[in-house]
PDBQT receptor file of N, H, CA, C and O in Angstrom, charges set to zero:
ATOM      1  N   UNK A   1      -3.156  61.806 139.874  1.00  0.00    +0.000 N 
ATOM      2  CA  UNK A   1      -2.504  62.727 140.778  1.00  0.00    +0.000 C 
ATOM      3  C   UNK A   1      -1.919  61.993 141.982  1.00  0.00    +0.000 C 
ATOM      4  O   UNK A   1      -0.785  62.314 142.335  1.00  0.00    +0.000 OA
ATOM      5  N   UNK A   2      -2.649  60.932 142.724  1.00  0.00    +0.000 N 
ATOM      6  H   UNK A   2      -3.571  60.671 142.437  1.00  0.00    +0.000 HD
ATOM      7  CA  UNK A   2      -2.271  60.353 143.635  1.00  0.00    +0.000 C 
ATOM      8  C   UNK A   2      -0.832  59.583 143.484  1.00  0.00    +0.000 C 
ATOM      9  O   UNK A   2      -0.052  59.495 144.433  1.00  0.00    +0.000 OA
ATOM     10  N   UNK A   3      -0.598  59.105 142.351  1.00  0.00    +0.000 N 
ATOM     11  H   UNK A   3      -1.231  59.176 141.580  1.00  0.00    +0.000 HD
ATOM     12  CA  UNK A   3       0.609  58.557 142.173  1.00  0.00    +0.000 C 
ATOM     13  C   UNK A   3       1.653  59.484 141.869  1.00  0.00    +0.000 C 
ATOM     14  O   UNK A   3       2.793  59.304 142.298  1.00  0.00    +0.000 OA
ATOM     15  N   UNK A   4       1.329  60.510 141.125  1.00  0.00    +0.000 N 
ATOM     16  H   UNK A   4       0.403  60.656 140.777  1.00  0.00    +0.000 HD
ATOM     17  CA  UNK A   4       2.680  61.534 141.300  1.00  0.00    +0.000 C 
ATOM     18  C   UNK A   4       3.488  62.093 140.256  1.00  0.00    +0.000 C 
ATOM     19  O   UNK A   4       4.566  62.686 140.299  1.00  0.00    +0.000 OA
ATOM     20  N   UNK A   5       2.506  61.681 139.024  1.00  0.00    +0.000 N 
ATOM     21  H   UNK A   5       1.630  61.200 138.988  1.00  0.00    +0.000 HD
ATOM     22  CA  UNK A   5       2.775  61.395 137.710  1.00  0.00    +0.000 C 
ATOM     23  C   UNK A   5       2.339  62.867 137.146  1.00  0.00    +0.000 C 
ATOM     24  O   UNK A   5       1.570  63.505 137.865  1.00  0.00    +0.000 OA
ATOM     25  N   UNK A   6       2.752  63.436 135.963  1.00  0.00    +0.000 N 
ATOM     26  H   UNK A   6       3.377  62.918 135.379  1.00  0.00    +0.000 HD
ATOM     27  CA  UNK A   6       2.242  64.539 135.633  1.00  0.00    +0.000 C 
ATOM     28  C   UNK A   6       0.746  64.040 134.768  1.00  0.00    +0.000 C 
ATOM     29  O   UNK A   6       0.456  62.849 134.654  1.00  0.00    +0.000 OA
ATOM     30  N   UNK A   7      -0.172  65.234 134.163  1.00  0.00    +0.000 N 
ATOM     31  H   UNK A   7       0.063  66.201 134.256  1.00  0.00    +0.000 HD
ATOM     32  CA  UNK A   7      -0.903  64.853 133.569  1.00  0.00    +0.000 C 
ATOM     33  C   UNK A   7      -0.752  64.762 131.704  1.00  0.00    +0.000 C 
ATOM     34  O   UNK A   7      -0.325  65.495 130.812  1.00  0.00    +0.000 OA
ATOM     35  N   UNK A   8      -1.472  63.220 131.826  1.00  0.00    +0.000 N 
ATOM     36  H   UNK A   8      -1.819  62.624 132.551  1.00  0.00    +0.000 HD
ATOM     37  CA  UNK A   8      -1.020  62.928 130.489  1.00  0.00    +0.000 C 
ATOM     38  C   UNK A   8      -1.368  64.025 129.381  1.00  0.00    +0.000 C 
ATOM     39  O   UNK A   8      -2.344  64.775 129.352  1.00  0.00    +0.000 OA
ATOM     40  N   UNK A   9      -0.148  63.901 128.340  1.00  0.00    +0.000 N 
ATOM     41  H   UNK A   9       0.645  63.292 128.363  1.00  0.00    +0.000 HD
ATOM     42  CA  UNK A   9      -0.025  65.018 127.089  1.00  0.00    +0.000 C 
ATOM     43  C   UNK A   9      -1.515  65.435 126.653  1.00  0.00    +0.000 C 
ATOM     44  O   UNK A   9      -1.743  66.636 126.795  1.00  0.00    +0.000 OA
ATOM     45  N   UNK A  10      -2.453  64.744 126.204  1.00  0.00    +0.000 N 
ATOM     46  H   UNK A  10      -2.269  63.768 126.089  1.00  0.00    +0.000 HD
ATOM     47  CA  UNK A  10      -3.393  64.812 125.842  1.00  0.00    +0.000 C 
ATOM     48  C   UNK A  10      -4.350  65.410 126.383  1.00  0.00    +0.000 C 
ATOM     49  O   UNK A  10      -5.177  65.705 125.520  1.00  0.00    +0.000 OA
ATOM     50  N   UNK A  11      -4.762  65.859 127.764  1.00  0.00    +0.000 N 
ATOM     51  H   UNK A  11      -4.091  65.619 128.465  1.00  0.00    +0.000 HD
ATOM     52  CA  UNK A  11      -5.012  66.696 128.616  1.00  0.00    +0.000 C 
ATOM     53  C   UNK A  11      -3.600  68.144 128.596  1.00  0.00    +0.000 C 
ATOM     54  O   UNK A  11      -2.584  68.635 129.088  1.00  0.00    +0.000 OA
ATOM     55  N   UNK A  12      -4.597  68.170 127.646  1.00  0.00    +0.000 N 
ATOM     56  H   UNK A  12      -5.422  67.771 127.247  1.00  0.00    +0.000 HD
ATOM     57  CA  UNK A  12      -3.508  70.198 127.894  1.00  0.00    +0.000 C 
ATOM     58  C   UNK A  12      -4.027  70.939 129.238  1.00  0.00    +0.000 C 
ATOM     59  O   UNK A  12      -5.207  71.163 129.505  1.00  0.00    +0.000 OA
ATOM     60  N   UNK A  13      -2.841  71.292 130.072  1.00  0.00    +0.000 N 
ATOM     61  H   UNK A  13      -1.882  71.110 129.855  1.00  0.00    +0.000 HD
ATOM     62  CA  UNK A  13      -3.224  72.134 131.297  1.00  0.00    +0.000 C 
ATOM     63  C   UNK A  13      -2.413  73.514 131.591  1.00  0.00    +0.000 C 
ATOM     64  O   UNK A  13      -1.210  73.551 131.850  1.00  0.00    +0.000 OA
ATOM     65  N   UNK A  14      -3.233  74.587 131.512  1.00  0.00    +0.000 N 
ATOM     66  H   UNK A  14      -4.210  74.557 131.302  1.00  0.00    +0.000 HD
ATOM     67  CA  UNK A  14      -2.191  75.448 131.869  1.00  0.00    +0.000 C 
ATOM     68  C   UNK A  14      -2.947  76.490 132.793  1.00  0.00    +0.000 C 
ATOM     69  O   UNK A  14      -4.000  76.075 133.275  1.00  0.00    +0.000 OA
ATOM     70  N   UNK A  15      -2.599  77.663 133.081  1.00  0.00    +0.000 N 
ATOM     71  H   UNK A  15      -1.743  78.000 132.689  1.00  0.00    +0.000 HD
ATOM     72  CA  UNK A  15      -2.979  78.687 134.152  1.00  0.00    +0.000 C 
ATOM     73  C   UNK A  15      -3.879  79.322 133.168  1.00  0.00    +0.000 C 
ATOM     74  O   UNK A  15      -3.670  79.156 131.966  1.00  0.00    +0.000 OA
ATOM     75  N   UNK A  16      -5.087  80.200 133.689  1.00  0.00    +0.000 N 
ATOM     76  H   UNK A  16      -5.257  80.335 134.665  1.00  0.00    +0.000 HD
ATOM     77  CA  UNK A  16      -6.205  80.534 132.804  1.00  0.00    +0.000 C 
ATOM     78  C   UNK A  16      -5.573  81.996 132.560  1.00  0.00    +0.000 C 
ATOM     79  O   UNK A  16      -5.825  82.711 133.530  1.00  0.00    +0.000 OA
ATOM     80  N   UNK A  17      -4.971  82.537 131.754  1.00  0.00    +0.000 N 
ATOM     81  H   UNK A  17      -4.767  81.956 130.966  1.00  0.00    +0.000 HD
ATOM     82  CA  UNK A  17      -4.944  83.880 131.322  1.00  0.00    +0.000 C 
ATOM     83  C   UNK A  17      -5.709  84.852 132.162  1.00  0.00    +0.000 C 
ATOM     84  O   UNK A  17      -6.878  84.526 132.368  1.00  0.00    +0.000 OA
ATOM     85  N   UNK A  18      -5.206  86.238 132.816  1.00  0.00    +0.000 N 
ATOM     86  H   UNK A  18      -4.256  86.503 132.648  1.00  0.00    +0.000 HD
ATOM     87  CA  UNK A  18      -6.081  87.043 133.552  1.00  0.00    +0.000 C 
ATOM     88  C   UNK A  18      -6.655  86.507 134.730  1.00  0.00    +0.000 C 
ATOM     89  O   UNK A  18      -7.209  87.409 135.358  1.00  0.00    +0.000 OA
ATOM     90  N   UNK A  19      -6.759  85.263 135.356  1.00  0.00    +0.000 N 
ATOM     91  H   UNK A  19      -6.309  84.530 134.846  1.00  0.00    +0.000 HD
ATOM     92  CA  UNK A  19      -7.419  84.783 136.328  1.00  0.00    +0.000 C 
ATOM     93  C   UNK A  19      -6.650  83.941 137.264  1.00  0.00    +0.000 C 
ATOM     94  O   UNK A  19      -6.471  82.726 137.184  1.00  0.00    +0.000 OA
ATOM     95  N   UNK A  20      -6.132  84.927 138.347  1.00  0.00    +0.000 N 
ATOM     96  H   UNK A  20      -6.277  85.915 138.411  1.00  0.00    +0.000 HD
ATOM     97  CA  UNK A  20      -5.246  83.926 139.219  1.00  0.00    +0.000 C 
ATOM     98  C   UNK A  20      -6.118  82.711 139.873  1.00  0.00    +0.000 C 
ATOM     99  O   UNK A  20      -7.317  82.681 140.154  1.00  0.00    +0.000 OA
ATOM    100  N   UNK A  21      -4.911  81.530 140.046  1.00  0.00    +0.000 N 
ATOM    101  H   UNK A  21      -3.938  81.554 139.818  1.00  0.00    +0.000 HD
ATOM    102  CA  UNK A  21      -5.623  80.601 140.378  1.00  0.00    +0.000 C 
ATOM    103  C   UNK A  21      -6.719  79.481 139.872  1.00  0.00    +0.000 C 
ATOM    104  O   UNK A  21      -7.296  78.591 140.496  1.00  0.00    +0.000 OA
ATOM    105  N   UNK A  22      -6.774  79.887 138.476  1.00  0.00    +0.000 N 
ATOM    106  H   UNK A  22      -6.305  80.610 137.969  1.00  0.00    +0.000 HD
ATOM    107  CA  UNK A  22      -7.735  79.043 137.895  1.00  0.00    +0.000 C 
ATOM    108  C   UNK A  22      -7.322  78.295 136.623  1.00  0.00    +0.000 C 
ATOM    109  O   UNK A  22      -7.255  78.988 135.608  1.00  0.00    +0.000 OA
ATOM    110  N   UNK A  23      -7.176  77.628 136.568  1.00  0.00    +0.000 N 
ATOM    111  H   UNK A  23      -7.230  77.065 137.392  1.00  0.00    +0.000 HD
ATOM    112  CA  UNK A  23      -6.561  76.644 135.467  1.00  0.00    +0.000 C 
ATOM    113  C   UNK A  23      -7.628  76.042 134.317  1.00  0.00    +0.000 C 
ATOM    114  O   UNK A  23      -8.798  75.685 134.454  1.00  0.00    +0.000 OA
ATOM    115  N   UNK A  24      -6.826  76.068 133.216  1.00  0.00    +0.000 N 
ATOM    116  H   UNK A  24      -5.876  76.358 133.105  1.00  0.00    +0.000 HD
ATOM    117  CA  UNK A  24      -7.717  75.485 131.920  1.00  0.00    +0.000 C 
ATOM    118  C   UNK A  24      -7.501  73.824 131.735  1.00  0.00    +0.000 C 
ATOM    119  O   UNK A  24      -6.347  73.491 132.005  1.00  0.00    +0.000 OA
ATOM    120  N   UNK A  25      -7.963  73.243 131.521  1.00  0.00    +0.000 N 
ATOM    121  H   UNK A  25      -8.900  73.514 131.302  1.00  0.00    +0.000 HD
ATOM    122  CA  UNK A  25      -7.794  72.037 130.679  1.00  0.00    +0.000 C 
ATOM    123  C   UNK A  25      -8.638  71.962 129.266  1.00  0.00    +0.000 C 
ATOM    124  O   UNK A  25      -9.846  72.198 129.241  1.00  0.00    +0.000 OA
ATOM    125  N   UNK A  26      -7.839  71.589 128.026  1.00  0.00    +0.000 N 
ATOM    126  H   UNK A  26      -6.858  71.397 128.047  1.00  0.00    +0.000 HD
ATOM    127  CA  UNK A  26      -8.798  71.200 127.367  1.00  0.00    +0.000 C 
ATOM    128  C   UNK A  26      -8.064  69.853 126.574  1.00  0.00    +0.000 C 
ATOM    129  O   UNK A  26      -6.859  69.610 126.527  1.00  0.00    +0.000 OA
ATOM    130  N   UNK A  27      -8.997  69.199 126.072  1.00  0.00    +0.000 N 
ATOM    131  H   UNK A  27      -9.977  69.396 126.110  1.00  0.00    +0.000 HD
ATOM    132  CA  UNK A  27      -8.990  67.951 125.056  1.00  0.00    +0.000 C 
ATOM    133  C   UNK A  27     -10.050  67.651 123.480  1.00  0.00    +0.000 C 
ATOM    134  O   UNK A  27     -10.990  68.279 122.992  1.00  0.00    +0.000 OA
ATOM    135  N   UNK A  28      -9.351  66.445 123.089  1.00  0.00    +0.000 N 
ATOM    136  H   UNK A  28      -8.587  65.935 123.486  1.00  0.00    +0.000 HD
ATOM    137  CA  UNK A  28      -9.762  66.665 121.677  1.00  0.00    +0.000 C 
ATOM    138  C   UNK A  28     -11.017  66.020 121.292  1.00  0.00    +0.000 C 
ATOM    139  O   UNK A  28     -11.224  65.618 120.147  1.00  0.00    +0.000 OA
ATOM    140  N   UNK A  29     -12.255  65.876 122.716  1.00  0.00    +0.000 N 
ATOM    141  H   UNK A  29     -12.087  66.202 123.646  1.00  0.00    +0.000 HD
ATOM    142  CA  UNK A  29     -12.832  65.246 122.096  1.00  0.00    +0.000 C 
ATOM    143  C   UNK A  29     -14.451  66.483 122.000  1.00  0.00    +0.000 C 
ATOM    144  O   UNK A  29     -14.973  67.160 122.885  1.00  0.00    +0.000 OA
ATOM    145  N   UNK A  30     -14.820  66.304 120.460  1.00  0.00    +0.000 N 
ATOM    146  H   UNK A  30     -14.396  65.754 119.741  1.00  0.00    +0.000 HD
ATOM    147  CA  UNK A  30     -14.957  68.111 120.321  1.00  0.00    +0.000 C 
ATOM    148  C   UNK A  30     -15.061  68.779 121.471  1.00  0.00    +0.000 C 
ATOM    149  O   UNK A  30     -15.652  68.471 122.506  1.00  0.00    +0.000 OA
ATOM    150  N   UNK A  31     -14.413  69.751 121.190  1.00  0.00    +0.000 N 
ATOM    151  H   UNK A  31     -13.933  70.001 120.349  1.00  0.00    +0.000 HD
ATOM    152  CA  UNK A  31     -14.307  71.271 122.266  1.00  0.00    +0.000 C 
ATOM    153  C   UNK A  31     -14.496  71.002 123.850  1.00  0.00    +0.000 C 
ATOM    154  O   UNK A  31     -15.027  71.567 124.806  1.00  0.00    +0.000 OA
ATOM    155  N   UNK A  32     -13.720  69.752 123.574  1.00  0.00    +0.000 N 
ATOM    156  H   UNK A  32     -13.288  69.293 122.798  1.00  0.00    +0.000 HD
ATOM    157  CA  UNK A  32     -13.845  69.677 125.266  1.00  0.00    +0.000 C 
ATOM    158  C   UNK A  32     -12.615  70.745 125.907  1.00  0.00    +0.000 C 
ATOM    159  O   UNK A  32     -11.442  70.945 125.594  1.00  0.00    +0.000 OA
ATOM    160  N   UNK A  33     -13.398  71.231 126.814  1.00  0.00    +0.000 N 
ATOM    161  H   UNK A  33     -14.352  71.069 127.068  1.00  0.00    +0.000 HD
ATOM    162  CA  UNK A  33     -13.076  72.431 127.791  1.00  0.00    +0.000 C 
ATOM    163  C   UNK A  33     -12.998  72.361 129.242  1.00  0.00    +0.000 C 
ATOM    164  O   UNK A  33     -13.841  71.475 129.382  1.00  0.00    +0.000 OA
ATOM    165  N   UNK A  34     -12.746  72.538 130.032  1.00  0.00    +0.000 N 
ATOM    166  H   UNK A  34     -12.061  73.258 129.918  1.00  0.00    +0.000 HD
ATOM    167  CA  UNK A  34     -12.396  72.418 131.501  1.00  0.00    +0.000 C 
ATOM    168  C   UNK A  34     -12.103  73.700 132.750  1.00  0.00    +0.000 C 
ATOM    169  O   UNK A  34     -10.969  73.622 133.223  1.00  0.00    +0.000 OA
ATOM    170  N   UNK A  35     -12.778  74.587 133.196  1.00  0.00    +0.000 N 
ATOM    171  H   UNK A  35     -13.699  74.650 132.812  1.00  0.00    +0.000 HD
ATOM    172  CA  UNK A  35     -11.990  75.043 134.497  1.00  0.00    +0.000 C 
ATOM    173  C   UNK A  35     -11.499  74.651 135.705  1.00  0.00    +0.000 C 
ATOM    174  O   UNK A  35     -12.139  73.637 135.983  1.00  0.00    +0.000 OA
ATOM    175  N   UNK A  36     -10.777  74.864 136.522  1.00  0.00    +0.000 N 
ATOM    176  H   UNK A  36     -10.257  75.688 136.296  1.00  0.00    +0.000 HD
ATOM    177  CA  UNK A  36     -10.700  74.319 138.188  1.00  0.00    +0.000 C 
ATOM    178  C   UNK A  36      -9.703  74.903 138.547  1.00  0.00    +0.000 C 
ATOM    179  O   UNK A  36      -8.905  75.569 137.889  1.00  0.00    +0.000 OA
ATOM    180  N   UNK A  37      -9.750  74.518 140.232  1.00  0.00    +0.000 N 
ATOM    181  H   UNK A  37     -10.399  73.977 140.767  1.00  0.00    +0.000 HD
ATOM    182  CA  UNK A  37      -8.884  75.585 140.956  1.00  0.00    +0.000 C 
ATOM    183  C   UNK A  37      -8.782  74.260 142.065  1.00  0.00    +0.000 C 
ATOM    184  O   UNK A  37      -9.290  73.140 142.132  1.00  0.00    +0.000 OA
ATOM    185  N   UNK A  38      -7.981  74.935 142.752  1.00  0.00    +0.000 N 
ATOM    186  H   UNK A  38      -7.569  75.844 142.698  1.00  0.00    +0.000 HD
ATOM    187  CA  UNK A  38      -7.542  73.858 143.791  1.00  0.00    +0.000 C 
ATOM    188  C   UNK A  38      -7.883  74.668 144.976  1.00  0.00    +0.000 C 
ATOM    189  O   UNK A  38      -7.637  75.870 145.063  1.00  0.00    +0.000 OA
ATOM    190  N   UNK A  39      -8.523  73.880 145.981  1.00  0.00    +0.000 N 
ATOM    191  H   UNK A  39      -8.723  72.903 145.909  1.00  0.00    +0.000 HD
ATOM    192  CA  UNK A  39      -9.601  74.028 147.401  1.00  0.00    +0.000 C 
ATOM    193  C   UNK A  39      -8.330  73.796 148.753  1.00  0.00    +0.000 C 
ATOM    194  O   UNK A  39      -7.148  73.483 148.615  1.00  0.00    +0.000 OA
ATOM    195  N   UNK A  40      -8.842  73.987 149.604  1.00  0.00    +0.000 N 
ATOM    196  H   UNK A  40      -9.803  74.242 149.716  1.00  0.00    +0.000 HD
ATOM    197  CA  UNK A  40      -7.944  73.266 150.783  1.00  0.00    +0.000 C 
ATOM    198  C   UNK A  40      -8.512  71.736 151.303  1.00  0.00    +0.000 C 
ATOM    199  O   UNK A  40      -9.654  71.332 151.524  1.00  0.00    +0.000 OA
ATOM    200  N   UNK A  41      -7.308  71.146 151.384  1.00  0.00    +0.000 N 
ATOM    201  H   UNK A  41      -6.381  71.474 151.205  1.00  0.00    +0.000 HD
ATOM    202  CA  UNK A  41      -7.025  69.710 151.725  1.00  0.00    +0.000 C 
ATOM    203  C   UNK A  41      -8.275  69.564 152.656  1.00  0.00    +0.000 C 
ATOM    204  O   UNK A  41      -8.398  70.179 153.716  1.00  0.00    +0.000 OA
ATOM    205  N   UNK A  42      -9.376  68.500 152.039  1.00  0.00    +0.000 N 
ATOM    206  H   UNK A  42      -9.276  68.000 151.178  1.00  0.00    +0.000 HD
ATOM    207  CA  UNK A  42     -10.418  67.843 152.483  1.00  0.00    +0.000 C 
ATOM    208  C   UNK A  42     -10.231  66.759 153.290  1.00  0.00    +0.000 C 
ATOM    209  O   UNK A  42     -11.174  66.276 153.916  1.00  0.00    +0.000 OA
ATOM    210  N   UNK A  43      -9.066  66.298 153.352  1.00  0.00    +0.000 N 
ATOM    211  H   UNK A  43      -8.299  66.691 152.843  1.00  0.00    +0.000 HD
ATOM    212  CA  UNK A  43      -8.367  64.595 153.623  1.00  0.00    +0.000 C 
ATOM    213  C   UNK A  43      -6.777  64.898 152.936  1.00  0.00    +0.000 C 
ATOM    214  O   UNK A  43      -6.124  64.956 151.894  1.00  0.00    +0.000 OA
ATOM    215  N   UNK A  44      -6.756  65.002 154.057  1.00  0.00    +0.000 N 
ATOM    216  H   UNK A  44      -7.286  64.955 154.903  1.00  0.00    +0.000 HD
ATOM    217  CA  UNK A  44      -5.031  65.006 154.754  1.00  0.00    +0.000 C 
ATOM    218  C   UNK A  44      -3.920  64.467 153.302  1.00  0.00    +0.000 C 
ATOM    219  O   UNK A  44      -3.963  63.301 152.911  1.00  0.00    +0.000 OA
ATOM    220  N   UNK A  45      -3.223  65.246 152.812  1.00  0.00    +0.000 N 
ATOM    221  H   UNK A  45      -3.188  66.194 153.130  1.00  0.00    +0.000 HD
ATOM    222  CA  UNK A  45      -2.318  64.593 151.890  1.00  0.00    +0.000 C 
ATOM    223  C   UNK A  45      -2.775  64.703 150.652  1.00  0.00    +0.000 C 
ATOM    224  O   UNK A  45      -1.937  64.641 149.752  1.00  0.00    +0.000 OA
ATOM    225  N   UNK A  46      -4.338  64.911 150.261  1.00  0.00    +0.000 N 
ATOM    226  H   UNK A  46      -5.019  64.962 150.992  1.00  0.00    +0.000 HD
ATOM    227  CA  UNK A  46      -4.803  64.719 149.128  1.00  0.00    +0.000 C 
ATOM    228  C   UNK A  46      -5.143  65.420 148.078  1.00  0.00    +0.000 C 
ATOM    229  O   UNK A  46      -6.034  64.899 147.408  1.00  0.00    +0.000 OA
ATOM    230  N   UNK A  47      -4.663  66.616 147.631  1.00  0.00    +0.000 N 
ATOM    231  H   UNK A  47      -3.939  67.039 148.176  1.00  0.00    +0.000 HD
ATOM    232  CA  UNK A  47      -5.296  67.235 146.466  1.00  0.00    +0.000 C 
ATOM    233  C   UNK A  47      -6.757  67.401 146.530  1.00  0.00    +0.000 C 
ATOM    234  O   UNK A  47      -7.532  66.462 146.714  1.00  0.00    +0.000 OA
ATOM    235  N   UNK A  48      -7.309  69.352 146.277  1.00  0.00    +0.000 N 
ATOM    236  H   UNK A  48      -6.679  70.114 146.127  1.00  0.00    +0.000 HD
ATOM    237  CA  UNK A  48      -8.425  68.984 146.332  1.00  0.00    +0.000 C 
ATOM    238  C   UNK A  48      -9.349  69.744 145.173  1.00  0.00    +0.000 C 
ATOM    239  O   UNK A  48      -9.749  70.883 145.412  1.00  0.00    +0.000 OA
ATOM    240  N   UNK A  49      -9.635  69.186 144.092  1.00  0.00    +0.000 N 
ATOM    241  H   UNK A  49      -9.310  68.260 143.898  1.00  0.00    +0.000 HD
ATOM    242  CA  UNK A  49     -10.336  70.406 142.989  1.00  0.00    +0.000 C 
ATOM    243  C   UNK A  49     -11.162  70.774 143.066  1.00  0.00    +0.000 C 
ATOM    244  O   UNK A  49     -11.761  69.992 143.804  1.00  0.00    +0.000 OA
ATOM    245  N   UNK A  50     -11.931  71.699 142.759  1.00  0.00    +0.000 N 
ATOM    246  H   UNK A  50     -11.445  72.334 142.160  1.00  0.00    +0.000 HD
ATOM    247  CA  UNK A  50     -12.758  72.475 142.612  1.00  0.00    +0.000 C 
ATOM    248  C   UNK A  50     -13.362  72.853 140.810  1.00  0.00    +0.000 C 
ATOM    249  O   UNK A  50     -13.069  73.894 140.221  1.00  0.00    +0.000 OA
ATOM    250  N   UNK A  51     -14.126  71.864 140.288  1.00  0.00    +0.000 N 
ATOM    251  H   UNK A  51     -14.365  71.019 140.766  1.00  0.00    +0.000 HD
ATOM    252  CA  UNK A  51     -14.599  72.261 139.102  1.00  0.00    +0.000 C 
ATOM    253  C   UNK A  51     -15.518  73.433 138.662  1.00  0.00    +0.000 C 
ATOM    254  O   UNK A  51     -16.678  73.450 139.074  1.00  0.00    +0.000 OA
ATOM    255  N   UNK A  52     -15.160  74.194 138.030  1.00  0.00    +0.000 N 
ATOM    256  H   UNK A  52     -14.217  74.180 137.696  1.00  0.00    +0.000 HD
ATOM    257  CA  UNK A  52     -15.498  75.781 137.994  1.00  0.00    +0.000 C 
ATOM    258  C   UNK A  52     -17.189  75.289 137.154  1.00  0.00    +0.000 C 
ATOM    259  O   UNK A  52     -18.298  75.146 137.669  1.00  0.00    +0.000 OA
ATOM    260  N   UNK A  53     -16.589  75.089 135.237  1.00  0.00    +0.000 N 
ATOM    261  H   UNK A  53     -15.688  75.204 134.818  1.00  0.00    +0.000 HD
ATOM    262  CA  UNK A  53     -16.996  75.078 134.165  1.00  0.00    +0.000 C 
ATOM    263  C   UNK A  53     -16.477  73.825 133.459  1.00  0.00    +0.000 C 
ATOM    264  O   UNK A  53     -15.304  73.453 133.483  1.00  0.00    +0.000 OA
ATOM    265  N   UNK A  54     -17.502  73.207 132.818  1.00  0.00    +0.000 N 
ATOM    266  H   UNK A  54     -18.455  73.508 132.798  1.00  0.00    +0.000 HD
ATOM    267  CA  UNK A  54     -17.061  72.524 131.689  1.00  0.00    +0.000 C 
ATOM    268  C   UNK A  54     -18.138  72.425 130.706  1.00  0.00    +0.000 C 
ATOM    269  O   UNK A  54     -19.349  72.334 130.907  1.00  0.00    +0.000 OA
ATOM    270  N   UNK A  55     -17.445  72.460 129.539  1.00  0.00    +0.000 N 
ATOM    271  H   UNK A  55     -16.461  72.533 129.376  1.00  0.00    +0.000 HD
ATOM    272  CA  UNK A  55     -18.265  72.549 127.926  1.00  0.00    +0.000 C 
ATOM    273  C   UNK A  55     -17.793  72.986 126.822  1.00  0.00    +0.000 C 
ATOM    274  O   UNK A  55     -17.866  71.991 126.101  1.00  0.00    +0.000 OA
ATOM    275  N   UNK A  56     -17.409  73.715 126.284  1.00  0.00    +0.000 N 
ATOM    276  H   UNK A  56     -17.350  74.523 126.870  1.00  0.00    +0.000 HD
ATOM    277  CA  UNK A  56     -16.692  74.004 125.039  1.00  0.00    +0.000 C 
ATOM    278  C   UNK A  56     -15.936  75.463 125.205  1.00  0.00    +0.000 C 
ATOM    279  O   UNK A  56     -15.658  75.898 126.323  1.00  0.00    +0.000 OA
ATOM    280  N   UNK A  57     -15.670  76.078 124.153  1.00  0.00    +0.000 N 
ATOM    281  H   UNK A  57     -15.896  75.724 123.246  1.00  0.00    +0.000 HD
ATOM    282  CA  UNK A  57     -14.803  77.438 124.090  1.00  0.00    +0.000 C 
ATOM    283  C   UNK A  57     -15.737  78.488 125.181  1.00  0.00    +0.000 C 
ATOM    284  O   UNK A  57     -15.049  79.252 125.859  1.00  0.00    +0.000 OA
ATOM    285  N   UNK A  58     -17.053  78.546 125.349  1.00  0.00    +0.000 N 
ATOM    286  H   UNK A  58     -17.612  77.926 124.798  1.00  0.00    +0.000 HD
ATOM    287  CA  UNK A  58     -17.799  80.060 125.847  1.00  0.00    +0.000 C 
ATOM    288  C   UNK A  58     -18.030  79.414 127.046  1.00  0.00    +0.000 C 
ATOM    289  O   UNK A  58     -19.071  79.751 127.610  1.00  0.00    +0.000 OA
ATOM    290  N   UNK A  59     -17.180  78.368 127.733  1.00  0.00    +0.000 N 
ATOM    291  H   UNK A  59     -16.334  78.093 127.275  1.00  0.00    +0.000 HD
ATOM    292  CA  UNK A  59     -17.115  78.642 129.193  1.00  0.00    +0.000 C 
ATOM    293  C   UNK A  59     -15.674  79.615 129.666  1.00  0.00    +0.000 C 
ATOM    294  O   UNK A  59     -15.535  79.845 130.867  1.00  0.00    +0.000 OA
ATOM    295  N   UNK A  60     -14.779  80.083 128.808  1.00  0.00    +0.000 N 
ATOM    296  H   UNK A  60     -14.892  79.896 127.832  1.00  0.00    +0.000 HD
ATOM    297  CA  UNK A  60     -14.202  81.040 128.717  1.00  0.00    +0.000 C 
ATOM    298  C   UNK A  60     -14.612  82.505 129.493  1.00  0.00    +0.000 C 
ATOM    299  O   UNK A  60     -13.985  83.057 130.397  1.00  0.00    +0.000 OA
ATOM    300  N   UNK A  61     -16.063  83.012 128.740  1.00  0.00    +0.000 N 
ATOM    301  H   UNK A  61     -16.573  82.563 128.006  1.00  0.00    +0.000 HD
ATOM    302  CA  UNK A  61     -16.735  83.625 128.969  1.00  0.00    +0.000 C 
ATOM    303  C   UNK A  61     -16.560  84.386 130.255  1.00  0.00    +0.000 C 
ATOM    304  O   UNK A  61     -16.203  85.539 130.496  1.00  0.00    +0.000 OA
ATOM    305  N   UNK A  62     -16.992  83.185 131.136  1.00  0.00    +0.000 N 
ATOM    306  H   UNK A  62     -17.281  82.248 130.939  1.00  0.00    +0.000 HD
ATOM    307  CA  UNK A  62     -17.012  83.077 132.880  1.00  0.00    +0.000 C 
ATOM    308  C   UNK A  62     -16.259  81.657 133.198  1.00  0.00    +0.000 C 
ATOM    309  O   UNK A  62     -16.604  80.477 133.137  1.00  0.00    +0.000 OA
ATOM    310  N   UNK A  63     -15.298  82.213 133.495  1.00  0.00    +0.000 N 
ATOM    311  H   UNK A  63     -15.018  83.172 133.545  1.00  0.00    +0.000 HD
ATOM    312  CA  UNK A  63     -14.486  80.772 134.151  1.00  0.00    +0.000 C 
ATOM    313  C   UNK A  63     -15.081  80.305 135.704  1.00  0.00    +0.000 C 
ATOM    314  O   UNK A  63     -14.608  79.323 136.277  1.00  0.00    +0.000 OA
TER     315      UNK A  63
């Protein structure tokens, strides 16, 4: 992120269906799964996430 680059193909990212503000990631290594949301700037300039959930499809469940 710091450099400015999008995130690589292999990391799928998109907006979580029904849930403003919360974004999915997932990848292929089994059912890897991902939530997060973005926080306010901790350090000036920098992007700041917030990891919800991670584990397979039934962190869906509750993002």
């Amino acid at each position: 992120m710091k450099a400015g680059r999008p995130f690589r193909k292999s990391l799928r990212i998109s907006m979580l269906s029904g849930q403003p503000g919360i974004y999915e990631m997932t990848w292929d290594m089994p059912d890897g799964r991902a939530t997060f949301m973005y926080g306010s700037e901790q350090i000036p300039g920098e992007p700041h996430i917030i990891w919800r959930r991670i584990g397979g499809h039934d962190i869906f469940d509750h993002p």
